[in-house]
BARO-535450 format. One record per residue (C-alpha): x, y, z. Coordinates in steps of 0.02 Angstrom, whole numbers, padded with zeros to 5 digits, always signed. Layout:
BEGIN
XYZ;...
***
This chain:
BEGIN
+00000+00000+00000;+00076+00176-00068;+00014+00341+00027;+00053+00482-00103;+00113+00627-00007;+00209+00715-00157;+00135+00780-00299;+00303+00698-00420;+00251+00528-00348;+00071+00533-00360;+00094+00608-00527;+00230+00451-00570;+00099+00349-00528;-00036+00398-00624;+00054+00426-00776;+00183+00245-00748;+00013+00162-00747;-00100+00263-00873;-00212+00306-00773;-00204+00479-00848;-00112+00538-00961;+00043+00690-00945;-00054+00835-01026;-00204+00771-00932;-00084+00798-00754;-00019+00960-00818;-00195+01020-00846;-00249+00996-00690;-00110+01009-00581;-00064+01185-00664;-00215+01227-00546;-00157+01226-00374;-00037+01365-00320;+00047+01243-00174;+00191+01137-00187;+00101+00966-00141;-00092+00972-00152;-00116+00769-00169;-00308+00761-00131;-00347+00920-00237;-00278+00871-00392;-00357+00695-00364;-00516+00765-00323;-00501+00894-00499;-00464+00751-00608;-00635+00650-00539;-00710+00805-00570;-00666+00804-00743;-00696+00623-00755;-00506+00596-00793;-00513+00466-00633;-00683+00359-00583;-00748+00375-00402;-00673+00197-00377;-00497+00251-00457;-00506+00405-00341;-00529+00325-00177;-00431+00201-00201;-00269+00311-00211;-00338+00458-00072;-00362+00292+00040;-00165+00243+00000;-00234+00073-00095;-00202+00145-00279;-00078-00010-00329;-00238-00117-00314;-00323-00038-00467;-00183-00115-00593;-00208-00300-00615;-00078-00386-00753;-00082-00260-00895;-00289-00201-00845;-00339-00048-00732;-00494-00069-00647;-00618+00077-00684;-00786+00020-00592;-00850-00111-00486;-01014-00185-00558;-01042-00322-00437;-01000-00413-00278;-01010-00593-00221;-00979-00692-00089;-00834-00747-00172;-00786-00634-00311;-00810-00451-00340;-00829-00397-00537;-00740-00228-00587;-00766-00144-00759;-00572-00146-00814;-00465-00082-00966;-00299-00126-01066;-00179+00012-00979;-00194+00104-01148;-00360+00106-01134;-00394+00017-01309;-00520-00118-01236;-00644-00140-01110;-00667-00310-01012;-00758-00354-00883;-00636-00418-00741;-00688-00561-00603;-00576-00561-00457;-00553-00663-00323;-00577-00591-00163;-00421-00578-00033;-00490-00701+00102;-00513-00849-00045;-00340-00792-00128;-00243-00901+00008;-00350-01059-00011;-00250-01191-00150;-00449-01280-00158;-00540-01099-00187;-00401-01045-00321;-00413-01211-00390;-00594-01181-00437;-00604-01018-00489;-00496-01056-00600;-00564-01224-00664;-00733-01107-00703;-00654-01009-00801;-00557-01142-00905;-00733-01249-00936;-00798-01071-00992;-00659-01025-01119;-00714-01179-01222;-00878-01099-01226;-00899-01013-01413;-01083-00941-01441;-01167-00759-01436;-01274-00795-01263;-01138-00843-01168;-01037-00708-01122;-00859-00769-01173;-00705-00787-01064;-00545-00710-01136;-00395-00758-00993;-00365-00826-00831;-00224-00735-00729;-00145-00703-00590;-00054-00523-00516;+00035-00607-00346;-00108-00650-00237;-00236-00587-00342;-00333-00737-00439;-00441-00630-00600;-00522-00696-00743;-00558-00555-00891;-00730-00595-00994;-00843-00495-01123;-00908-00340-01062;-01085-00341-01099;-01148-00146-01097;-01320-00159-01027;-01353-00242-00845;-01422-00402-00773;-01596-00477-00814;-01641-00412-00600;-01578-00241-00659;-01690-00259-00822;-01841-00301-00731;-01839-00152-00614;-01809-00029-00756;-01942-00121-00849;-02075-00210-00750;-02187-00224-00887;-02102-00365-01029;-02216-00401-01179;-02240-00575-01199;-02128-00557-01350;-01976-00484-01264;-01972-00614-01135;-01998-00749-01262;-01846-00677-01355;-01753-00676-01218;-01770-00847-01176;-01747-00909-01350;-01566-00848-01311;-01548-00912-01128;-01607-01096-01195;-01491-01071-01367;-01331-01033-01252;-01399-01191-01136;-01421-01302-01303;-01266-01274-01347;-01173-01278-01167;-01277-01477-01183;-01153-01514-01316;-01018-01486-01217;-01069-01586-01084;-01090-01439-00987;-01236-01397-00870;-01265-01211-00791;-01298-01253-00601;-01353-01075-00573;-01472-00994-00673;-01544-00846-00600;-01592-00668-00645;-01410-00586-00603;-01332-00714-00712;-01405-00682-00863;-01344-00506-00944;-01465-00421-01028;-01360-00300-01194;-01396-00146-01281;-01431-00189-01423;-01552-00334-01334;-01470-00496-01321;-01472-00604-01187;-01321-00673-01118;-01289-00834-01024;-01129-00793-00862;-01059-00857-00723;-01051-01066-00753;-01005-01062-00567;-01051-01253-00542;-01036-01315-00724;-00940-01476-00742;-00911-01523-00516;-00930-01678-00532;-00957-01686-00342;-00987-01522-00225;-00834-01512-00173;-00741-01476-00333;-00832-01304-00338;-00755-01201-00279;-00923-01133-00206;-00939-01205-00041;-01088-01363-00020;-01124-01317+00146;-01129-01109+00139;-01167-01049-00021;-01208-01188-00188;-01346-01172-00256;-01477-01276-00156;-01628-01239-00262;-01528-01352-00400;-01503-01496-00252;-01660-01483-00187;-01755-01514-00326;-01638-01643-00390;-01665-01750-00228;-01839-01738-00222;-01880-01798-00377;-01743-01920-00393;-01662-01850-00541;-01461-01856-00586;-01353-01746-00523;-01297-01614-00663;-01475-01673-00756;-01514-01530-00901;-01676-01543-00858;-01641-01448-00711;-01591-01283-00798;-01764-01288-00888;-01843-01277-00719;-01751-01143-00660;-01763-01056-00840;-01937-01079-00832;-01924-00972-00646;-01835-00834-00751;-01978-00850-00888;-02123-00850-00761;-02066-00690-00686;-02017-00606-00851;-02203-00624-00885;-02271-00565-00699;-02155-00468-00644;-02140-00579-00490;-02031-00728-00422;-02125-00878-00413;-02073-00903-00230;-02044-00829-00109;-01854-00735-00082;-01762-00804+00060;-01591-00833+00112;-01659-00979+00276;-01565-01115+00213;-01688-01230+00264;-01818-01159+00172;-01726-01185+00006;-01716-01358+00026;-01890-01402+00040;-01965-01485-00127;-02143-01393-00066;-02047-01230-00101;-02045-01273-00312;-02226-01388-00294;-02335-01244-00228;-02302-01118-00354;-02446-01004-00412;-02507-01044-00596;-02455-00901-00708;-02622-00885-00774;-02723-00831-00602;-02653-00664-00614;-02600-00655-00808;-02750-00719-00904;-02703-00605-01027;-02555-00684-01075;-02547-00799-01249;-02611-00955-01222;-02421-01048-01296;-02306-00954-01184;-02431-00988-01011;-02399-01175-01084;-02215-01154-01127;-02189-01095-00947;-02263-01214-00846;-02195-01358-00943;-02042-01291-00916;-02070-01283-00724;-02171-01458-00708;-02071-01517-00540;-02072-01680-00623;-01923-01714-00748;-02012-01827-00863;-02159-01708-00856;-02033-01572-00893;-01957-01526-01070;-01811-01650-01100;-01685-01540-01212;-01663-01366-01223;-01696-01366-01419;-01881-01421-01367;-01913-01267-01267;-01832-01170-01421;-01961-01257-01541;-02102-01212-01469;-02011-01026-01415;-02007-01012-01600;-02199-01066-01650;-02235-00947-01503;-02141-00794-01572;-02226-00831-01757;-02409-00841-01663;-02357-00656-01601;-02296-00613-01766;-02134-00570-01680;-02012-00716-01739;-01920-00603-01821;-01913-00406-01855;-01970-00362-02016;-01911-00207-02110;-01975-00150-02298;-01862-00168-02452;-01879-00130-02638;-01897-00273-02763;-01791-00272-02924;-01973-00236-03014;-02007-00091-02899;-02131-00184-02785;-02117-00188-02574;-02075-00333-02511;-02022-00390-02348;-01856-00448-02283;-01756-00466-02148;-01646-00327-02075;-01447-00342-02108;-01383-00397-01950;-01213-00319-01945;-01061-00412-01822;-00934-00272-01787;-00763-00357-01718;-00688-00195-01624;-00605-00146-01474;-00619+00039-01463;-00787+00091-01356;-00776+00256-01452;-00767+00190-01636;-00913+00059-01590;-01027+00214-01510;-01001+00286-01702;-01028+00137-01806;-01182+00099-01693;-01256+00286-01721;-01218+00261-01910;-01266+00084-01941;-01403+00054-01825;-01493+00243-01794;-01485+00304-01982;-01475+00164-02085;-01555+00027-01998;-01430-00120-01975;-01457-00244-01838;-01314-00244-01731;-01200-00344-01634;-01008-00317-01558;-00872-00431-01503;-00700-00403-01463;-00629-00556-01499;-00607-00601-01707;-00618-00819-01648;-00786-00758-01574;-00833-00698-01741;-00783-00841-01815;-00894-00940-01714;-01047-00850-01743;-01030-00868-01930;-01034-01063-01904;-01186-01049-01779;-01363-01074-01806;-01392-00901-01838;-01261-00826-01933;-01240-00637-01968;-01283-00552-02110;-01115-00477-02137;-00952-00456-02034;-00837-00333-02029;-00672-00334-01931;-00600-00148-01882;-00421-00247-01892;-00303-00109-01827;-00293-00186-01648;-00313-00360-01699;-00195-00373-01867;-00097-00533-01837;-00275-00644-01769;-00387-00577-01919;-00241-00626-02037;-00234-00789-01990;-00410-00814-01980;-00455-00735-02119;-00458-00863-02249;-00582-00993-02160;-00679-00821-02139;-00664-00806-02335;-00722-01012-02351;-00868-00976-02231;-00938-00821-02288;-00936-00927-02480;-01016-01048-02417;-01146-00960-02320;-01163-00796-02429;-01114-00675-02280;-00974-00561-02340;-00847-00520-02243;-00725-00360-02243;-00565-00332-02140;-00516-00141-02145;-00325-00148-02094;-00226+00026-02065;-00164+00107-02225;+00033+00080-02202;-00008-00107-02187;-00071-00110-02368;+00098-00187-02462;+00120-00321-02332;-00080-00361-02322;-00110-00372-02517;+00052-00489-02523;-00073-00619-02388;-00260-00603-02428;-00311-00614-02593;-00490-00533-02604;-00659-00624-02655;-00831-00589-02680;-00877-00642-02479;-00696-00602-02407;-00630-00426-02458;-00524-00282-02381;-00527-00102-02363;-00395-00002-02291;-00396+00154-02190;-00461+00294-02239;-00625+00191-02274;-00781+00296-02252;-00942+00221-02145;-01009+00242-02325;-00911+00133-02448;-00920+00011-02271;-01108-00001-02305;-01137+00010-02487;-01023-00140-02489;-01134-00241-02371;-01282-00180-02426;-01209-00224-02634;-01128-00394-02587;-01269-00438-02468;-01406-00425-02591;-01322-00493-02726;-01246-00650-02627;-01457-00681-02559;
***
């Protein structure tokens, strides 16, 4: 711990670490008339949002080291569990945004508790799909134990709910066509969720729902989690499991406790009562005595009153077996609504309207700035659907999924040497799909860029200085024609 009682060491500080930057200091610290004025010039660069509230106490309380973690500064602290606190965190340039878990302190010394947050987050980096929210590393800064993940603008599903009590039947039927399609494919892994709740499901921007924290996935027994049995697993899970004598790990068990998150995305309510009695979790009445949506939302379509309670039959063999049932009838749902999929109006070759589906847009980026712009231009004025990731394997990915983009387009400055090598199955899958694809690499890279990737039809490049325009008339060109 480091009390700064200089100005030249607080200001060696912040500057070593990039916390701010020099003409940022010189700004501010011009200012003050006195020699050393630590807490004023910390307090003036909060004010000018140079330093968060977190970054700023931190270094009045003498604590500042703690803020830099491997090569990330913490900004924020989202969240806080029992176990692990979760900090909105940066590259020290300040070039990418992650969301960072870390360990807390009184775990950091146990082998057993380091042992399993870490095996989490190495059964989550296999995970490769658009609802899960993807882990990049698992590291270590001496005693402190951090995994860095996708950070998903936006706030939990509990969040959601209290900004916005009232979900059409749609919205929540969309958003559990996601949770179940980032279940689905956690099934093919082998992988069950062991947690599902409303805080562990992220809710985006741009209105995706994302599938986090696989705390329990793959224990085989309790006491490879590193979540202890006896203080704080998930007992709903174990509860249910023992009294109706299903299999520990059974899938079945994430529809139930899907179906809780679906029942009260529909009411607004929980469909039991809140309580942290230990006791009271465990009992099987808890799940059996649960008040049918319908008494108090008649109103509701008669498939998604269905879709929930089979979801939450207490029953397994009662229950939906697979996640791609629930999705099946999600789908037949979202068609009854006329909601299955946005529709937007387009112009025929003969002049006529027609409908057809919007261009959903993937943006692979790591600059928040850069994606605020594309999103204005893409989405606001020229109506793109679109998505962000960080990550140009994640991209990847999503082109072999179920539901493919429309287009991708890599901003390639920050991520040269990945999108080069990946680039040519990118070229082979956008063929084969019809989903062009477009790399925009920094103009002093052209010589050395032309010399590896050989253009086509569904796998171009552009280099800087490429306008948003030419961007989107090539999309918009190479889409249509390649439909």
């Amino acid at each position: 711990m480091v009390q700064f009682k200089s100005n030249d060491r607080l200001k060696r500080f912040l500057i070593g670490s990039q916390l701010v930057t020099s003409s940022d200091w010189e700004q501010v610290a011009g200012l003050f008339q006195s020699a050393d004025n630590v807490q004023g010039i910390v307090d003036k660069l909060a004010e000018r949002d140079l330093l968060t509230p977190l970054q700023r106490n931190r270094i009045l309380s003498g604590d500042g080291e703690s803020l830099l973690l491997g090569s990330y500064k913490l900004l924020y602290r989202n969240g806080s569990g029992s176990f692990a606190r979760v900090f909105r965190a940066a590259t020290r340039d300040g070039r990418r945004t992650v969301a960072l878990k870390l360990l807390r302190e009184r775990w950091a010394q146990d082998p057993k508790a380091v042992e399993g947050f870490q095996r989490e987050a190495k059964i989550c980096q296999r995970f490769k799909h658009p609802n899960i929210v993807p882990i990049y590393e698992v590291d270590s800064d001496g005693d402190y134990h951090f995994i860095t993940m996708e950070f998903v603008e936006g706030g939990n599903l509990r969040d959601f709910l209290r900004i916005r009590p009232n979900v059409t039947p749609a919205e929540a039927a969309r958003c559990m066509y996601d949770i179940c399609s980032g279940l689905s494919y956690a099934n093919t892994l082998d992988t069950t969720h062991r947690d599902l709740k409303l805080t562990n499901v992220l809710m985006s921007s741009d209105g995706t729902a994302k599938l986090v924290d696989f705390g329990l996935a793959g224990a085989e027994t309790p006491t490879q989690s590193y979540i202890s049995d006896d203080v704080h697993r998930a007992l709903e899970y174990a509860s249910l499991e023992k009294g109706t004598n299903a299999p520990r790990n059974d899938p079945r068990s994430d529809i139930f406790f899907a179906g809780a998150i679906l029942y009260e995305l529909l009411s607004s309510e929980s469909p039991w009562p809140r309580t942290r009695d230990r006791e009271e979790r465990k009992q099987l009445s808890r799940y059996t005595q649960i008040r049918p949506l319908h008494t108090f939302r008649p109103d509701l379509p008669e498939s998604m009153l269905d879709i929930t309670a089979r979801m939450m039959e207490v029953s397994p063999s009662a229950r939906y077996q697979t996640a791609d049932s629930v999705l099946a009838d999600l789908k037949s749902a979202l068609e009854d609504m006329g909601e299955w999929k946005e529709r937007t109006t387009a112009v025929a070759n003969n002049g006529q309207a027609t409908e057809s589906l919007p261009f959903h847009l993937l943006v692979v980026d790591t600059i928040d700035k850069r994606k605020d712009a594309l999103h204005q231009y893409f989405d606001r004025k020229h109506g793109f659907e679109m998505t962000f990731c960080e990550d140009p394997n994640d991209a990847l990915e999503q082109l072999k999924g179920r539901r493919p983009p429309t287009g991708i387009l890599f901003l390639a400055d920050t991520t040269r040497d990945t999108v080069l090598e990946l680039f040519p199955q990118m070229q082979a899958w956008g063929r084969s799909l019809k989903v062009p694809c477009l790399a925009v690499f920094p103009e002093e890279d052209e010589a050395s860029i032309r010399e590896v990737i050989t253009p086509t039809r569904f796998g171009t490049i552009m280099f800087q200085p490429a306008t948003l325009r030419d961007i989107r008339l090539h999309f918009e060109t190479v889409g249509q024609t390649g439909s």
